[in-house]
C-alpha positions in Angstrom: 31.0 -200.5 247.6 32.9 -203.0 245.5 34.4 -201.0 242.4 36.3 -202.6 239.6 38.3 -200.8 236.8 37.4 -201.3 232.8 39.8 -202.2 230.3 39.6 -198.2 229.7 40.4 -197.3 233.2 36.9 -196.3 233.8 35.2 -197.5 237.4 32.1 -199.3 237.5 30.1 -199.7 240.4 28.5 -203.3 240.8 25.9 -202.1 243.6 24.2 -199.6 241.3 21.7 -200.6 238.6 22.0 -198.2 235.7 18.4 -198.2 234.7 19.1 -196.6 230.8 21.6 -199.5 230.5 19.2 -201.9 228.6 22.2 -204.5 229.4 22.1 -204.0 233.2 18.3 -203.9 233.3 17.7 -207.2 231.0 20.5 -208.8 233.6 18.4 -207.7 236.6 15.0 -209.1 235.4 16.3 -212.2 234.5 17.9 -212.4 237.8 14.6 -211.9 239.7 12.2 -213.2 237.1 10.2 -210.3 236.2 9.8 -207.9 233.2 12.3 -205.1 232.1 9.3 -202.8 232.8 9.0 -204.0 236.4 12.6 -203.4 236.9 12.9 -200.2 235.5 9.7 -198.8 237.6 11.8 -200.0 240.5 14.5 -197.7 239.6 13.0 -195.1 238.9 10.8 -195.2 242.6 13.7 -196.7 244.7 17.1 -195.2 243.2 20.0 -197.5 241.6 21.4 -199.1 244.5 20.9 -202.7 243.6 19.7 -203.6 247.1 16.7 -201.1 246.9 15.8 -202.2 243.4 15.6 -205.8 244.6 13.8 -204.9 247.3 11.0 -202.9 245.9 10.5 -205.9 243.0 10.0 -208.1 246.3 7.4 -206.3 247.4 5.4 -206.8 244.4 
């Protein structure tokens, strides 16, 4: 998993979607052209990983 450093030292992880991050989940719906709703419903049924979230939107 690709992790990258903040200018405060902190690590982010690019494969996860934080789903309280309204930031991360307004990126993500834009991304795959659905609602904020749709992607935080994903989230919540298939975890963070980025790759499950954008799977289970497909699938709607």
């Amino acid at each position: 998993m690709a992790k990258t450093h903040t200018s405060r030292g902190r690590a982010q992880d690019r494969a996860r979607v934080a789903g309280g991050q309204d930031h991360e989940v307004n990126y993500e719906a834009k991304k795959e052209g659905v609602s904020k709703e749709t992607v935080k419903k994903a989230v919540k049924s298939a975890g963070n990983s980025r790759k499950k979230v954008e799977t289970e939107i497909g699938r709607h």
